[in-house]
N, CA and C atoms as a LAMMPS dump frame, in Angstrom:
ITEM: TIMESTEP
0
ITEM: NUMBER OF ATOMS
255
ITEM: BOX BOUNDS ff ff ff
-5.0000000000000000e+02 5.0000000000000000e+02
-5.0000000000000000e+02 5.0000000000000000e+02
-5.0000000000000000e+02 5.0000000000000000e+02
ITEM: ATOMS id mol type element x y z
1 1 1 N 308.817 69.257 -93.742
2 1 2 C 309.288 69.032 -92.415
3 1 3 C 309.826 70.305 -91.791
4 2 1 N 310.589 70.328 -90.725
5 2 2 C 310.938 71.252 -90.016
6 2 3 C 312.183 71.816 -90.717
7 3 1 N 313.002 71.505 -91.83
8 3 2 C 313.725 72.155 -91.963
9 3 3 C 313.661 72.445 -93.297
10 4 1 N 312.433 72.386 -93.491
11 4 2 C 312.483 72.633 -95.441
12 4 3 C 312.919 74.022 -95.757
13 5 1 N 312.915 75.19 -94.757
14 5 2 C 313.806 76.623 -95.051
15 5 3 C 315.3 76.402 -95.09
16 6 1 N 315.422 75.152 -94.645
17 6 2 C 317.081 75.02 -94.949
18 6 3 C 318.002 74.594 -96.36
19 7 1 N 316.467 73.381 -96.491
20 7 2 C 317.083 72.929 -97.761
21 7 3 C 317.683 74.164 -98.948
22 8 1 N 318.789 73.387 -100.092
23 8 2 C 318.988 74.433 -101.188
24 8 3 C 319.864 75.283 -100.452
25 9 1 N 319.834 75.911 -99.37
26 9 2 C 320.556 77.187 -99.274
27 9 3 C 321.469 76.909 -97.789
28 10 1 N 322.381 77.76 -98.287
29 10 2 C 322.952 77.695 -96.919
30 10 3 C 322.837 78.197 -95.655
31 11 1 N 322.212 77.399 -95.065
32 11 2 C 321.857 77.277 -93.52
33 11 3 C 322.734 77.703 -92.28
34 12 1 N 324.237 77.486 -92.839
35 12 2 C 325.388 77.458 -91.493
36 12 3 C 325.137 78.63 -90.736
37 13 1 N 325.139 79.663 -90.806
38 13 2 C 324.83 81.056 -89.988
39 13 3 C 323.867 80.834 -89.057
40 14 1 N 321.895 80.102 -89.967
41 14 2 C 321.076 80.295 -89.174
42 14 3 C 321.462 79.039 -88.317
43 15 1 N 322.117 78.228 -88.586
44 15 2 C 322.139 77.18 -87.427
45 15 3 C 323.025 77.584 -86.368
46 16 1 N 324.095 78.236 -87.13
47 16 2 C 325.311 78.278 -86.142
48 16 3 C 324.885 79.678 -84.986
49 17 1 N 323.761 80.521 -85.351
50 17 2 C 323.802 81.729 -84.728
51 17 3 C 322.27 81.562 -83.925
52 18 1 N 321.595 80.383 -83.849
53 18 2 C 320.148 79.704 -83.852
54 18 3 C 319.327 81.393 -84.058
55 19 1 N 319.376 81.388 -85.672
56 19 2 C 318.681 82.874 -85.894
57 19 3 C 318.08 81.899 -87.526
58 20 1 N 316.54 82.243 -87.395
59 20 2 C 315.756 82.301 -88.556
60 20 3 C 315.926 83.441 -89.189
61 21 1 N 315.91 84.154 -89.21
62 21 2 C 316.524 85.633 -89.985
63 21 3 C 316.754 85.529 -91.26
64 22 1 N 315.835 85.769 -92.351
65 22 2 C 316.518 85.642 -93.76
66 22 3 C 317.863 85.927 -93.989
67 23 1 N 318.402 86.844 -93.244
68 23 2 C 319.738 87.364 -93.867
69 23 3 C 320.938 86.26 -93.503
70 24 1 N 320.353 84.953 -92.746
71 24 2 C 320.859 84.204 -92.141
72 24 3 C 320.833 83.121 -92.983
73 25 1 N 320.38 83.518 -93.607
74 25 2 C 320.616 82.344 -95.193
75 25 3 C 320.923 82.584 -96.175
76 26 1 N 321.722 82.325 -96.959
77 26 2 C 321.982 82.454 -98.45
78 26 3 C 321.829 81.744 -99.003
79 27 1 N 321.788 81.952 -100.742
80 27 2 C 321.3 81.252 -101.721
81 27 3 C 322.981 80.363 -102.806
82 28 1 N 323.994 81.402 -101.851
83 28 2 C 325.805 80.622 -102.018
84 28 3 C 326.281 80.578 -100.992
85 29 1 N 327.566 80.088 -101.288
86 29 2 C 328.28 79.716 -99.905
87 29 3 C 328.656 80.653 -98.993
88 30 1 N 328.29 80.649 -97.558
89 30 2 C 328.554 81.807 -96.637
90 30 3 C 329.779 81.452 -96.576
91 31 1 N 330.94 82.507 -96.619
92 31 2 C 331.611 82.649 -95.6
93 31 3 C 331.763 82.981 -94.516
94 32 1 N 331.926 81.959 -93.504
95 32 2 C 331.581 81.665 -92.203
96 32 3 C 332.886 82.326 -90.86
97 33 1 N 334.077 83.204 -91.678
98 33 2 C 335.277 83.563 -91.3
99 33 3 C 334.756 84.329 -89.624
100 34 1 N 333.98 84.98 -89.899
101 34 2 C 333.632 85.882 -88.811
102 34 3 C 332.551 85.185 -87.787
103 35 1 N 332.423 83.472 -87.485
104 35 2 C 331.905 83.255 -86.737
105 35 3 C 332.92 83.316 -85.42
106 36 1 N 332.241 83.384 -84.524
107 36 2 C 333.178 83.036 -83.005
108 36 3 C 332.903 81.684 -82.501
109 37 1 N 334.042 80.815 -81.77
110 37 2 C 334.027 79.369 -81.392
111 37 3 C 333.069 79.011 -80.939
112 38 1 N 332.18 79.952 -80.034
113 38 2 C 330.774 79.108 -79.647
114 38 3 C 330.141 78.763 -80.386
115 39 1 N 330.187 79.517 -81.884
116 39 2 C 329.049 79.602 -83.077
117 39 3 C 329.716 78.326 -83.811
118 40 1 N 330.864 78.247 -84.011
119 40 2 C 331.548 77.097 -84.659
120 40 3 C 331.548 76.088 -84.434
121 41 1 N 331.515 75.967 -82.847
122 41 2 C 331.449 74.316 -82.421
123 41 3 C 329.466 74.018 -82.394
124 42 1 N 329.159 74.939 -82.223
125 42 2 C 327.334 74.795 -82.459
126 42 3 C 327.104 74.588 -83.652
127 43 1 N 327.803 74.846 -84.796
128 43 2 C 327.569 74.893 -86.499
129 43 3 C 328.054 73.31 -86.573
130 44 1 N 329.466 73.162 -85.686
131 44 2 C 329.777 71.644 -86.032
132 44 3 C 328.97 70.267 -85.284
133 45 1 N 328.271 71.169 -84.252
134 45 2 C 327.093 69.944 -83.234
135 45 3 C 326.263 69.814 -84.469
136 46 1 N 325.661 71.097 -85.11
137 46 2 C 324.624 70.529 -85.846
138 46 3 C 325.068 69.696 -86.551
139 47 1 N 326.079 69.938 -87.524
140 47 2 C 326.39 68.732 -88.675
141 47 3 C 326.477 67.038 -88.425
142 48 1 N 326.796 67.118 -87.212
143 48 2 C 327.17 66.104 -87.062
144 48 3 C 325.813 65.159 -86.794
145 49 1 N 324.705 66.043 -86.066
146 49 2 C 323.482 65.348 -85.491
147 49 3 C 322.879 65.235 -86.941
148 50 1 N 322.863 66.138 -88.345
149 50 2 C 322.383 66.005 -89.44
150 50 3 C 323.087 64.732 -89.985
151 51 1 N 324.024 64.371 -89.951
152 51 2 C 325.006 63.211 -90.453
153 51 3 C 324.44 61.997 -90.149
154 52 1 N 324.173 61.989 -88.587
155 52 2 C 324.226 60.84 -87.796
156 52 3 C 322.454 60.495 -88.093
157 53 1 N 321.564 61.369 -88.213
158 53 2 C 319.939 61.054 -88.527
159 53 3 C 319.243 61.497 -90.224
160 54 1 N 320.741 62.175 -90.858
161 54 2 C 319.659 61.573 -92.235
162 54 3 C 320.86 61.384 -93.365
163 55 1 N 320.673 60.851 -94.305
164 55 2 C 321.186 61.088 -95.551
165 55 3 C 321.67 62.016 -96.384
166 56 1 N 323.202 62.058 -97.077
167 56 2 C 323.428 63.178 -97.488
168 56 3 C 322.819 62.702 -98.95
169 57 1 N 322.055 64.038 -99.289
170 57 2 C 321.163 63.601 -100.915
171 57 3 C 321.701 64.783 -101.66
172 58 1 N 322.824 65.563 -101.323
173 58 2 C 323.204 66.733 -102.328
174 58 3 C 324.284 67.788 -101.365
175 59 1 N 324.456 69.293 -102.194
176 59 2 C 325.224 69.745 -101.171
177 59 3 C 325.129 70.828 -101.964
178 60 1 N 325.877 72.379 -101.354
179 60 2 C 325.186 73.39 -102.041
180 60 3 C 327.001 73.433 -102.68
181 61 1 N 326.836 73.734 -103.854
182 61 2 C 328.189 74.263 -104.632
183 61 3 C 329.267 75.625 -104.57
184 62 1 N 330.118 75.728 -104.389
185 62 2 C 330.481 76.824 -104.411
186 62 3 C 330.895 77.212 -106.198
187 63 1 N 331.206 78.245 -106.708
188 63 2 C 331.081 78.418 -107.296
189 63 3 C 332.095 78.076 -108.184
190 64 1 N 332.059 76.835 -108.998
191 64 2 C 333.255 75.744 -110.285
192 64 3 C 333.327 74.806 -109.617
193 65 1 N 333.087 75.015 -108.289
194 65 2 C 332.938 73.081 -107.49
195 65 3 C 332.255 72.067 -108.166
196 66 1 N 332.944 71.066 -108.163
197 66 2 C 332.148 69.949 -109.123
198 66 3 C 331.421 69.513 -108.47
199 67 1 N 330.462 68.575 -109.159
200 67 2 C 329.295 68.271 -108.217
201 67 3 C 329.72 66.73 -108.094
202 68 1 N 329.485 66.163 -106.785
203 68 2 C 329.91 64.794 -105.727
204 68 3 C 328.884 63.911 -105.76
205 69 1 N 329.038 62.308 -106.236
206 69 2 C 328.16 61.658 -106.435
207 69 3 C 328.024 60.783 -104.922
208 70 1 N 326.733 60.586 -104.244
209 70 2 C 326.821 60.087 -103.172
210 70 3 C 326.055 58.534 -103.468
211 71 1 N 326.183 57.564 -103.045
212 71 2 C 325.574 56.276 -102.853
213 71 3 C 324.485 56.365 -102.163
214 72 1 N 323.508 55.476 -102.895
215 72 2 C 322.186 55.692 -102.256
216 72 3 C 322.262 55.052 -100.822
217 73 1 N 321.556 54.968 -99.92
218 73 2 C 321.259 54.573 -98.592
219 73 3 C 321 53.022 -98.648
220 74 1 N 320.175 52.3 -99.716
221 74 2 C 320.507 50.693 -99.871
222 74 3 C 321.914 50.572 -100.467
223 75 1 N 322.539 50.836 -100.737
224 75 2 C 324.015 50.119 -100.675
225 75 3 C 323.434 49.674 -102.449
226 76 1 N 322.71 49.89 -102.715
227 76 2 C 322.683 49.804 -104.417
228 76 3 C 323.825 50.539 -105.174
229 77 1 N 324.722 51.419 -104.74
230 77 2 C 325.233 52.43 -105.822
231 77 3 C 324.382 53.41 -106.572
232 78 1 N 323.334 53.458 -106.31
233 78 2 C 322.985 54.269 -107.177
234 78 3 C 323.356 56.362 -107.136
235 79 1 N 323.15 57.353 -107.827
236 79 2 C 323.883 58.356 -107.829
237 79 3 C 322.662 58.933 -107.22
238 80 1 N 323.199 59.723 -106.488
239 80 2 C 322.306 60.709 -105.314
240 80 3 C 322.275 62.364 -106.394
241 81 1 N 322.108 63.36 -105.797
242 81 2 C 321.961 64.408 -106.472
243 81 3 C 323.023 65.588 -105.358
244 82 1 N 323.254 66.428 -106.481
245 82 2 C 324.144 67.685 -105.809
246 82 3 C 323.102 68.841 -106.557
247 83 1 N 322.774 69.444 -105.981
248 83 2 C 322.38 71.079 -106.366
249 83 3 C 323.143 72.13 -106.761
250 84 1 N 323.355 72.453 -107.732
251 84 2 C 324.538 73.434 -107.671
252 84 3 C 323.976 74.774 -108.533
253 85 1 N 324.4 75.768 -107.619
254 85 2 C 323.933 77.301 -107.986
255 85 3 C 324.642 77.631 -109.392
């Protein structure tokens, strides 16, 4: 789909800065300290439109972060997956 360069890695920069730019992705957690509020509240539009139209199925780890079990989308319980670097 359209965002399969996102999956796995962290995306927040290229979303928050609307830049495809490899350097706009990482493979760990960006620190995002040096965005400016336009970029922040655009980083937080996206999340929210990602929230509201798909499923969270994982999340990228920072580094000793434990990994978070999510409920499947039927309301089965079943354990979703976390990716962790």
């Amino acid at each position: 789909g359209p965002y399969e360069d996102l999956a796995g890695r962290d995306a927040s920069r290229a979303l928050a800065t609307f830049s495809l730019n490899k350097d706009a992705f990482k493979d760990e957690v960006d620190d995002l300290s040096d965005l400016d509020s336009f970029q922040v509240e655009s980083l937080d539009n996206w999340e929210q439109q990602f929230k509201e139209k798909y499923d969270t199925v994982g999340k990228l780890l920072k580094p000793g972060e434990q990994p978070t079990e999510y409920p499947d989308s039927d309301g089965d319980g079943a354990e979703g997956h976390a990716k962790n670097n």
